[in-house]
C-alpha positions in Angstrom: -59.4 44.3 70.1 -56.3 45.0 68.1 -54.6 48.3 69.7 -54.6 51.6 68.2 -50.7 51.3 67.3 -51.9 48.3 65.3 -54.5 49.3 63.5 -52.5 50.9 60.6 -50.8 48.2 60.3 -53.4 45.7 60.1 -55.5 47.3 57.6 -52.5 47.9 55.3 -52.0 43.8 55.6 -53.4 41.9 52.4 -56.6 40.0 53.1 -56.1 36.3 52.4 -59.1 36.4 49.5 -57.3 39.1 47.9 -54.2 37.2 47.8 -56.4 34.4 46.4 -57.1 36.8 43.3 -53.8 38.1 42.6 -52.2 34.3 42.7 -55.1 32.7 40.2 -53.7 31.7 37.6 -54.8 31.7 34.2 -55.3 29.2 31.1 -52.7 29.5 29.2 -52.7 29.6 25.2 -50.8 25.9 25.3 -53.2 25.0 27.3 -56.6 25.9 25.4 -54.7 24.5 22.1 -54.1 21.0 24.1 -57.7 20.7 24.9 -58.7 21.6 21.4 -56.6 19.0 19.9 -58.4 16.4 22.2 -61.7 17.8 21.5 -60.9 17.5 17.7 -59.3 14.0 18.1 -62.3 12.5 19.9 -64.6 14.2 17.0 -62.5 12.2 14.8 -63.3 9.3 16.6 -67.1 9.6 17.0 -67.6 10.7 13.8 -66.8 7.2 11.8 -69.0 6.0 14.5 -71.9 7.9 13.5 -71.2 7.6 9.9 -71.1 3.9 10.9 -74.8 3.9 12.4 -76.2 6.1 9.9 -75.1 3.3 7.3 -76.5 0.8 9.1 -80.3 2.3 8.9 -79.9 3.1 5.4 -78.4 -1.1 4.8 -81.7 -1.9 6.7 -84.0 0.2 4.6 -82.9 -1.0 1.7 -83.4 -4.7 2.9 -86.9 -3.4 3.9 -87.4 -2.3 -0.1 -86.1 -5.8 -1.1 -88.2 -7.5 1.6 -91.3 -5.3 0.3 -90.5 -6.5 -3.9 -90.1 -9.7 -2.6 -93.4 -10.0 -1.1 -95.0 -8.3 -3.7 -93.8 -10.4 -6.0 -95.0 -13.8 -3.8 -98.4 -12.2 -4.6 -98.0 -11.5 -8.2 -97.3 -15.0 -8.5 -100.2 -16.0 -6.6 -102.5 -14.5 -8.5 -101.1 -14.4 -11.9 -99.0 -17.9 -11.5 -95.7 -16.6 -13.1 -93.5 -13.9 -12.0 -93.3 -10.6 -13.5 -92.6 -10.3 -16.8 -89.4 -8.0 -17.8 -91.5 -6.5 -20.4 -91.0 -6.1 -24.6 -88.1 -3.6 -24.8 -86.8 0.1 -23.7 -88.5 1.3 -26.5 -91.6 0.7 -24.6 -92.6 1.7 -21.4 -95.6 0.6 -18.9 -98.9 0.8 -20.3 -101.9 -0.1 -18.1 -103.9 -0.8 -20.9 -102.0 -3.9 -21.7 -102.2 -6.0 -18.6 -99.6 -8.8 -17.3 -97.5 -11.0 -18.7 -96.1 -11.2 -22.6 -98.7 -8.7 -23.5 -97.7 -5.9 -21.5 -94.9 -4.0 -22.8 -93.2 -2.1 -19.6 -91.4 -4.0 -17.2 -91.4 -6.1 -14.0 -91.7 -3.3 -11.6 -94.9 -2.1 -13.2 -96.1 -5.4 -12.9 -96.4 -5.9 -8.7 -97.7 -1.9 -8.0 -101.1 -3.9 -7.0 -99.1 -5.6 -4.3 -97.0 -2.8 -3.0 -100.2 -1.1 -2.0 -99.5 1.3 -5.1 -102.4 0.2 -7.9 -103.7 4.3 -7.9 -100.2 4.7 -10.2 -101.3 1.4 -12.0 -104.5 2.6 -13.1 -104.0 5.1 -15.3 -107.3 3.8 -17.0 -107.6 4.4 -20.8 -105.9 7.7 -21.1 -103.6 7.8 -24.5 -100.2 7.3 -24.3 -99.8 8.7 -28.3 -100.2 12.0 -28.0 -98.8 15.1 -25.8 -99.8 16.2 -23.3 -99.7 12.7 -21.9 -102.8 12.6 -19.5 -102.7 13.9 -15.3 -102.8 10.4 -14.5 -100.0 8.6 -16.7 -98.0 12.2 -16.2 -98.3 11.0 -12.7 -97.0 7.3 -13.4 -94.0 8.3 -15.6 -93.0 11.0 -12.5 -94.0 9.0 -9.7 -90.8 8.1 -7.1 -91.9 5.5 -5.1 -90.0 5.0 -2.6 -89.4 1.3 -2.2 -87.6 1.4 -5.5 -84.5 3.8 -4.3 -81.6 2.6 -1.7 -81.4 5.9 0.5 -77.3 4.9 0.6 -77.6 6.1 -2.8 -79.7 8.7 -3.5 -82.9 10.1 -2.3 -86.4 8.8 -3.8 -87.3 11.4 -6.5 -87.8 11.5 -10.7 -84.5 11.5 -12.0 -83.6 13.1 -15.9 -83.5 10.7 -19.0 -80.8 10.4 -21.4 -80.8 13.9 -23.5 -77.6 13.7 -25.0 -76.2 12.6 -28.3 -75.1 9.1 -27.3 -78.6 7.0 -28.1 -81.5 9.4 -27.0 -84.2 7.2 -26.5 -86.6 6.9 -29.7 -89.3 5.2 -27.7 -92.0 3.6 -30.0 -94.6 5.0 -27.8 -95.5 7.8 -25.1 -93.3 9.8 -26.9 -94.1 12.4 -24.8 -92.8 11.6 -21.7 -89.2 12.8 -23.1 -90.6 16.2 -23.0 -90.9 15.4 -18.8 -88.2 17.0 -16.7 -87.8 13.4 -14.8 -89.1 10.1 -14.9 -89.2 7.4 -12.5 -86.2 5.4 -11.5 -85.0 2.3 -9.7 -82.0 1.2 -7.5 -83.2 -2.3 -8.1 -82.9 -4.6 -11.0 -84.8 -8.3 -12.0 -82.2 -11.5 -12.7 -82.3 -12.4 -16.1 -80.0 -14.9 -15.5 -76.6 -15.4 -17.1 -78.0 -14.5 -20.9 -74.9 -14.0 -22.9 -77.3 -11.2 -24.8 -79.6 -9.3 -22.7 -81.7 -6.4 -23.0 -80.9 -3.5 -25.9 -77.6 -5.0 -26.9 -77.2 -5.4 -30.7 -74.8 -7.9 -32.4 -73.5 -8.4 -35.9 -74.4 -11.8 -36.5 -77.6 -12.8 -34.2 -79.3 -9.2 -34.3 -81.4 -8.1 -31.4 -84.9 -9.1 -29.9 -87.3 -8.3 -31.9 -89.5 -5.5 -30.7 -92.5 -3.9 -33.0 -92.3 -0.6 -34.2 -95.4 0.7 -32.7 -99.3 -0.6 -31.6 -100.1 -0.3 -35.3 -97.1 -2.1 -36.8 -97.9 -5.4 -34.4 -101.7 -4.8 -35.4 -101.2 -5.1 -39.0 -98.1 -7.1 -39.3 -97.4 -10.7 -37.8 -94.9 -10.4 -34.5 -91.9 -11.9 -34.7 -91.3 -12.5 -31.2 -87.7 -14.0 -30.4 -87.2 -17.0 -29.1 -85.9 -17.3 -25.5 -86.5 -20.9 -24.4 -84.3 -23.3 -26.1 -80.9 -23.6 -24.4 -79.4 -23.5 -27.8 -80.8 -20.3 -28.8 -78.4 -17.0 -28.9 -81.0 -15.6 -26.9 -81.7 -18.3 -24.3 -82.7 -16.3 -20.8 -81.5 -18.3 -18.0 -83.5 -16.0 -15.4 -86.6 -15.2 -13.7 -87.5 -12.2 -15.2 -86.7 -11.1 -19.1 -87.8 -10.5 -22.5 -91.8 -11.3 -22.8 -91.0 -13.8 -19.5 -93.7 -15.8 -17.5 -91.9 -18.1 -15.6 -93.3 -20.0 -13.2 -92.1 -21.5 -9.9 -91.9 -24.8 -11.2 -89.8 -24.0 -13.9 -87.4 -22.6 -11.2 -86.3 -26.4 -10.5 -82.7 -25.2 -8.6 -84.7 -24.0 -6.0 -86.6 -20.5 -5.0 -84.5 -20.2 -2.2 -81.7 -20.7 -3.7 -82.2 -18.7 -7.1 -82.2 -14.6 -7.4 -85.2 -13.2 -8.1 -84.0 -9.2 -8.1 -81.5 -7.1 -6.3 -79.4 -3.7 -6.4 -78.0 -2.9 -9.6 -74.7 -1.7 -9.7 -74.1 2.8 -11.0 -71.1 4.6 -11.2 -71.8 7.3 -8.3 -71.3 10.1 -11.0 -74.4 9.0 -11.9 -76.6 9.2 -9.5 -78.3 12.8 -9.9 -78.2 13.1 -13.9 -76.7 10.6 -16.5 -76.3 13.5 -18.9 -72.8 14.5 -17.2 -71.2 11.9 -20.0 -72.2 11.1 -23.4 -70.1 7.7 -23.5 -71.9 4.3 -23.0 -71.7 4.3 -19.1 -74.8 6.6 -19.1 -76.8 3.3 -20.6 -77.2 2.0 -16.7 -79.8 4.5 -15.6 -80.7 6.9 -18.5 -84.0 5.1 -19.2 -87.2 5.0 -16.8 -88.2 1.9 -14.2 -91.6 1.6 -16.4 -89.2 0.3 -19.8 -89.3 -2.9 -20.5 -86.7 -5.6 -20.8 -83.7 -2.8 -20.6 -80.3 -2.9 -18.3 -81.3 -0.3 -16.5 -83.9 -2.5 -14.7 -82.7 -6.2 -15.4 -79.0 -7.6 -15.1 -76.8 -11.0 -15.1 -74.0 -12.8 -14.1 -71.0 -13.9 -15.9 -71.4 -16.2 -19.2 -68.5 -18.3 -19.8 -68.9 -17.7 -23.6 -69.1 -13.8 -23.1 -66.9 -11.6 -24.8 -66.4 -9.2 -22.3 -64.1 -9.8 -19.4 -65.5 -11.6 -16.1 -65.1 -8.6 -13.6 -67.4 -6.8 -15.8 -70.6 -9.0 -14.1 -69.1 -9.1 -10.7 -70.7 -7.7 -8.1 -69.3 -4.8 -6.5 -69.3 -1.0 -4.7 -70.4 1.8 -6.6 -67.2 3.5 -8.4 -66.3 7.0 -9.6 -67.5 7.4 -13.1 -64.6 6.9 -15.2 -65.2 6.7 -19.0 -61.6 5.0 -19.5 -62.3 1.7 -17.6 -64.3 -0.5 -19.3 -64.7 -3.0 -16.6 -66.9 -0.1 -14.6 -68.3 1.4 -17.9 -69.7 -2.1 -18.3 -70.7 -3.0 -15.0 -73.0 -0.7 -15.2 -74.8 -2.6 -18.0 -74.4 -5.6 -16.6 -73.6 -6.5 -13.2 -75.7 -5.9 -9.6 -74.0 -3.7 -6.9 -74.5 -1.0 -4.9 -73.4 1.9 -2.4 -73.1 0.0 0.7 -69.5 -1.2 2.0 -69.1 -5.0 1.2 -71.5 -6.0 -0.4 -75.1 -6.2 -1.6 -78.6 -7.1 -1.1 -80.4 -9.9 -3.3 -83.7 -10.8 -2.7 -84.8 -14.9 -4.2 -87.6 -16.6 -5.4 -89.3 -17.8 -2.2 -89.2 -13.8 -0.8 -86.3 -14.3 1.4 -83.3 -11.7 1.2 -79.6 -11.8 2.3 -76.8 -10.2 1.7 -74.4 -11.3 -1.1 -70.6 -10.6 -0.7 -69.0 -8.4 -3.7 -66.3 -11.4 -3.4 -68.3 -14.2 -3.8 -67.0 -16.8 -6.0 -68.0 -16.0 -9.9 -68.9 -19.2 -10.7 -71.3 -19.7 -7.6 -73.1 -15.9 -8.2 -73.9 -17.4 -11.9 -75.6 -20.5 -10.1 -77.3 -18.6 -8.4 -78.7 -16.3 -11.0 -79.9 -19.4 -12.8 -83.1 -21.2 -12.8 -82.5 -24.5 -13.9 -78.8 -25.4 -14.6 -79.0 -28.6 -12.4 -76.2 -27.1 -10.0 
């Protein structure tokens, strides 16, 4: 019992857990930056990371699209005995009226729907392709966005505008129609035609172009003149898999199918991905038509040909670039050469279904081996 002289005394003595709370101390404004910093140091860190892994799934989807052609494309051969045909030209676009093969005018991609499980946008039955309105079902063709056509590194799977602008609006022979559509379909993923030193649209002074009819009634009533793309000593020789009026078939692939490309990503300036129309120069010509054309750089590219008269990084693989209307090598690319989005380097799928990756510095010379079907090398 503390006596009554010390009472005062003793309740006037700080209490030990008061003493506690006067002598905290606080954080300090140094303090609360420092650990800020770290915070925003280690988000530095983890972010590439996820960035990293997020690239990764999208790389492994796109394989998955190339797995998927590939496959399809095993079964086209199958049952038609030749792979898909490129198609007639990009004034023409898919018509399921037409069938397979030389006769159909729209390209390789329209030609394996049955065997990606997607023959409801095939069968657009009998509807005319003439006249607008263009029919609910081939509307629903020319606006379809399947997605096993798109790389998600690149942009998502959705109809994309055509060329509206000055520089070569599309005067398509028929469907007409469809330029009145908002969007069409588009595709990340382009057929090898080989190292042809002419492909697709591209016009010359001397050899003129492939010949392409002017409508359905001009072949009716006038004989085709259908060029020439066998003989080796032809302008127009296609040293490919899939081109102008093409049925190739897997014997005539004598380098190999596992060693020969049959498709892969096509290379587009990333200003380019959402609407061509932000230029009017010539880089717009590597996605401003639709994936249902027919043989057209938008859906079919090469490799290098020695005799070329454009410069050899023009059909080297590579990473999507800015859009820059001033470099020809990427203006061209576009036209020519596969690529992608992804960080060093691409997918290719080949001729026996298998798919690997292709680095954007592989050697020139063995990429144009590669990319052809019979050269003995």
């Amino acid at each position: 019992m503390i006596p009554a002289r010390d009472a005062k005394k003793h309740c006037m003595r700080p209490q030990p857990w008061k003493r506690q709370v006067e002598h905290r101390a606080g954080v300090t404004l140094i303090e609360l930056l420092v650990v800020i910093l770290i915070v925003v140091n280690l988000l530095g860190l983890l972010l590439p990371a996820v960035q990293g892994v997020r690239e990764r799934g999208r790389r492994l989807a796109c394989r998955n699209n190339l797995k998927q052609i590939g496959l399809a494309t095993q079964a086209h051969v199958q049952a038609r005995r030749h792979f898909p045909s490129g198609g007639w030209s990009g004034a023409f676009l898919a018509d399921p009226r037409r069938g397979y093969g030389r006769n159909q005018p729209g390209g390789w991609l329209f030609a394996i729907l049955d065997h990606l499980e997607l023959a409801d946008l095939r069968s657009a039955g009998g509807e005319r392709i003439e006249d607008f309105p263009l029919g609910p079902r081939l509307t629903a063709l020319y606006q379809s966005a399947p997605g096993v056509f798109y790389c998600p590194s690149r942009r998502p799977a959705q109809p994309y505008p055509f060329k509206r602008a000055s520089n070569a609006p599309w005067r398509l022979a028929e469907a007409q129609a469809v330029l009145m559509l908002p969007a069409v379909t588009k595709s990340d993923y382009a057929a090898n035609a080989g190292d042809a030193l002419y492909s697709a649209a591209e016009q010359f002074n001397t050899e003129g172009r492939m010949w392409a009819p002017a409508s359905y009634e001009a072949l009716a009533s006038k004989t085709a003149e259908w060029t020439g793309t066998d003989d080796s000593k032809n302008a127009f020789y296609q040293t490919g898999v899939s081109y102008y009026r093409s049925e190739v078939r897997p014997g005539q692939v004598s380098d190999g199918l596992s060693t020969t490309y049959l498709c892969g990503e096509k290379s587009l300036s990333s200003g380019l991905y959402r609407d061509v129309n932000v230029t009017d120069s010539p880089a717009m010509m590597s996605d401003n038509q639709s994936a249902w054309a027919g043989y057209e750089w938008d859906n079919h590219r090469v490799a290098w040909n020695p005799a070329s008269r454009w410069p050899q990084d023009a059909y080297q693989p590579g990473q999507d670039r800015p859009l820059d209307e001033t470099d020809i090598v990427t203006v061209l690319s576009g036209c020519y050469a596969f690529g992608s989005a992804h960080p060093g380097g691409l997918g290719m799928a080949f001729c026996d279904g298998s798919v690997r990756d292709v680095a954007y510095d592989i050697d020139a010379d063995v990429h144009r081996l590669q990319a052809c079907r019979s050269d003995g090398k």
